[in-house]
DOVEXLO-658853 format. One line per 2 residues: their letters; for each residue x, y, z of N, C-alpha, C, CB. Coordinates in pm, whole numbers, plus 50000, padded with zeros to 5 digits. Each point is the difference from the previous one (the first is absolute). Glycine has a CB too. Example, Ala and Ser with C-alpha at 12.3 -4.5 7.8 and 13.67 -1.06 7.14 Angstrom:
% residues 2
as) 51319:49431:50780:49911:50119:50000:50090:50120:50000:49811:49883:50125; 50154:50222:49803:50082:50119:50006:49923:50109:50073:50118:49937:49785
END
This chain:
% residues 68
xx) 95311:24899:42641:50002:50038:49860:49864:50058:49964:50171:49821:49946; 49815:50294:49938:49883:50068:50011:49890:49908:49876:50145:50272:50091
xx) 49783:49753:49884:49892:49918:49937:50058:50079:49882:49762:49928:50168; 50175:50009:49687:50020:50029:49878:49901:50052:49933:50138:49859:50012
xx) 49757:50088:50001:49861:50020:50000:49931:50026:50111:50014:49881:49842; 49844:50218:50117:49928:50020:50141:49910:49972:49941:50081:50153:50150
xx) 49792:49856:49979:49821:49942:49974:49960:50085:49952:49932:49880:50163; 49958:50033:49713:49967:50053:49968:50054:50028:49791:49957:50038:50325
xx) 50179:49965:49677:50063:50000:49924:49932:49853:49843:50206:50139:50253; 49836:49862:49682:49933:49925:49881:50140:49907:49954:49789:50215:49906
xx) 50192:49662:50058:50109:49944:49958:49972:49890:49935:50111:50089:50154; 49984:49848:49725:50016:49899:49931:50114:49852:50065:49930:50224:49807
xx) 50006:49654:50172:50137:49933:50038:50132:50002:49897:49835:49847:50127; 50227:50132:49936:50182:50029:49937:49993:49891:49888:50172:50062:50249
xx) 49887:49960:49622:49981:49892:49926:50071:49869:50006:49938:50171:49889; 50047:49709:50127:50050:49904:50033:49944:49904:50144:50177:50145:49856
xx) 49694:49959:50194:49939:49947:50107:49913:49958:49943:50056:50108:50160; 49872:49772:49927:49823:49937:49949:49952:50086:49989:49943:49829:50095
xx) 49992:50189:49840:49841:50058:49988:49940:49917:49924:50034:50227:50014; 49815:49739:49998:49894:49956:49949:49975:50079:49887:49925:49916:50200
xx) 50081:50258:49815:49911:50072:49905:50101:50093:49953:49762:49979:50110; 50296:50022:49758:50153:50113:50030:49887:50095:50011:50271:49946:49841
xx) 49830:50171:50163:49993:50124:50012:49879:50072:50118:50102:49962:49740; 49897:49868:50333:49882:50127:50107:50031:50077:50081:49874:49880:50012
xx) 50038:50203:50026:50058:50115:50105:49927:49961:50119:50041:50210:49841; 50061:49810:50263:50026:49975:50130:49981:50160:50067:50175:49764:49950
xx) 49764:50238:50186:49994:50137:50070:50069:49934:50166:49732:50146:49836; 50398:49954:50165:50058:49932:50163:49888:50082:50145:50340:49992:49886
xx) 49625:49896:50163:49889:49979:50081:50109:50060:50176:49821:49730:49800; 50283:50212:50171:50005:49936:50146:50209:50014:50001:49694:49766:50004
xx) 50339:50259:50065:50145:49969:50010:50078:49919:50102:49977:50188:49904; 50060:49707:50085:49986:49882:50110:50182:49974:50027:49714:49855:49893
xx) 50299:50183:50236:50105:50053:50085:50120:49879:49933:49835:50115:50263; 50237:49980:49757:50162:49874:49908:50008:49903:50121:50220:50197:49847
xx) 49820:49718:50105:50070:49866:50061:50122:49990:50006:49852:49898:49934; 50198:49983:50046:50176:49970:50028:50055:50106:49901:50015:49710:50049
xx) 49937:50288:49828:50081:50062:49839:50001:50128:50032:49912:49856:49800; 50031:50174:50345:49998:50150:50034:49931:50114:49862:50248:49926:50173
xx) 49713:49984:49724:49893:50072:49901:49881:49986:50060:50106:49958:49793; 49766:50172:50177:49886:49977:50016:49905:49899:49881:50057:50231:50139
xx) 49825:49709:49865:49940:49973:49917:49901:50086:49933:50067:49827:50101; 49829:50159:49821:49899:50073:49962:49850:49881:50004:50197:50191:49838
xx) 49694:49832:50183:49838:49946:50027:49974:50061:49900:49927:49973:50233; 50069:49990:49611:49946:50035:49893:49860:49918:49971:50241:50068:49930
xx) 49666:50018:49976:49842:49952:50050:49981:50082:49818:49913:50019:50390; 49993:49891:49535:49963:50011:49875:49860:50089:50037:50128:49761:49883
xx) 49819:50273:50013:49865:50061:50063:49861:49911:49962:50119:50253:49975; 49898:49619:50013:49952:49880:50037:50010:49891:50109:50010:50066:49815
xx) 50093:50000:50282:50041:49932:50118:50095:49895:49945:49782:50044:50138; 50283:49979:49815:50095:49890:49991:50101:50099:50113:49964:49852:49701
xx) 50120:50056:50355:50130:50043:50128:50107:49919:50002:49847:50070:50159; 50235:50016:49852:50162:49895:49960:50095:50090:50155:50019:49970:49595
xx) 50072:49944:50415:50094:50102:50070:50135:50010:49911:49900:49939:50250; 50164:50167:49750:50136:49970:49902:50116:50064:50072:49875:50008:49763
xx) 50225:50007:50158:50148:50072:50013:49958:50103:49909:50196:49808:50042; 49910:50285:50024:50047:50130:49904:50027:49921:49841:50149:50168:50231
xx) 49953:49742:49788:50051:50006:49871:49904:49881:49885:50272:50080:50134; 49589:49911:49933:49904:49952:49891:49930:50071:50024:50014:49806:49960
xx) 49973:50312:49990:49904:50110:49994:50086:50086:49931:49853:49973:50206; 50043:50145:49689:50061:50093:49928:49878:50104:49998:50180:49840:49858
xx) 49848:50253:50166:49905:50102:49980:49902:50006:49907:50151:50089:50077; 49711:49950:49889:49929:49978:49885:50001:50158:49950:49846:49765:50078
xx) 50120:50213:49764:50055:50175:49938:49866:50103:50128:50070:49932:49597; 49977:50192:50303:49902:50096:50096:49840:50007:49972:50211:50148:50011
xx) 49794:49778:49896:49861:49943:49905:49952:49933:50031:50041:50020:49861; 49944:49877:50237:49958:49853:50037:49922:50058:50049:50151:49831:50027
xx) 49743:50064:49931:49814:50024:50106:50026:49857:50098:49752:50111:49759; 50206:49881:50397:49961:49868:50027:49911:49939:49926:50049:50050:50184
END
């Protein structure tokens, strides 16, 4: 299955996921090979070093406006 997002790309978590800080923006670092769900994940990284790994479907694109 093809990725949804690529590196590099800017993104918000999906609403209804944790976050500590709403609305922060996330930059996908890394794309980390699918597993059983045969989905890939994403290595999202704040530009304070914070790093999470996620799913496609907790992640949403950030507008075309977002600064890290």
């Amino acid at each position: 299955m093809p990725s949804t997002f690529c590196i590099g790309q800017l993104v918000r978590l999906s609403e209804g996921v944790a976050d500590r800080e709403k609305g922060r923006i996330y930059c996908v670092v890394s794309i980390v090979p699918a597993g059983a769900e045969r989905l890939p994940a994403y290595l999202i990284k704040t530009e304070t070093g914070g790093e999470k790994i996620v799913r496609p479907k907790d992640i949403r694109p950030a507008s075309a406006h977002a600064l890290p």
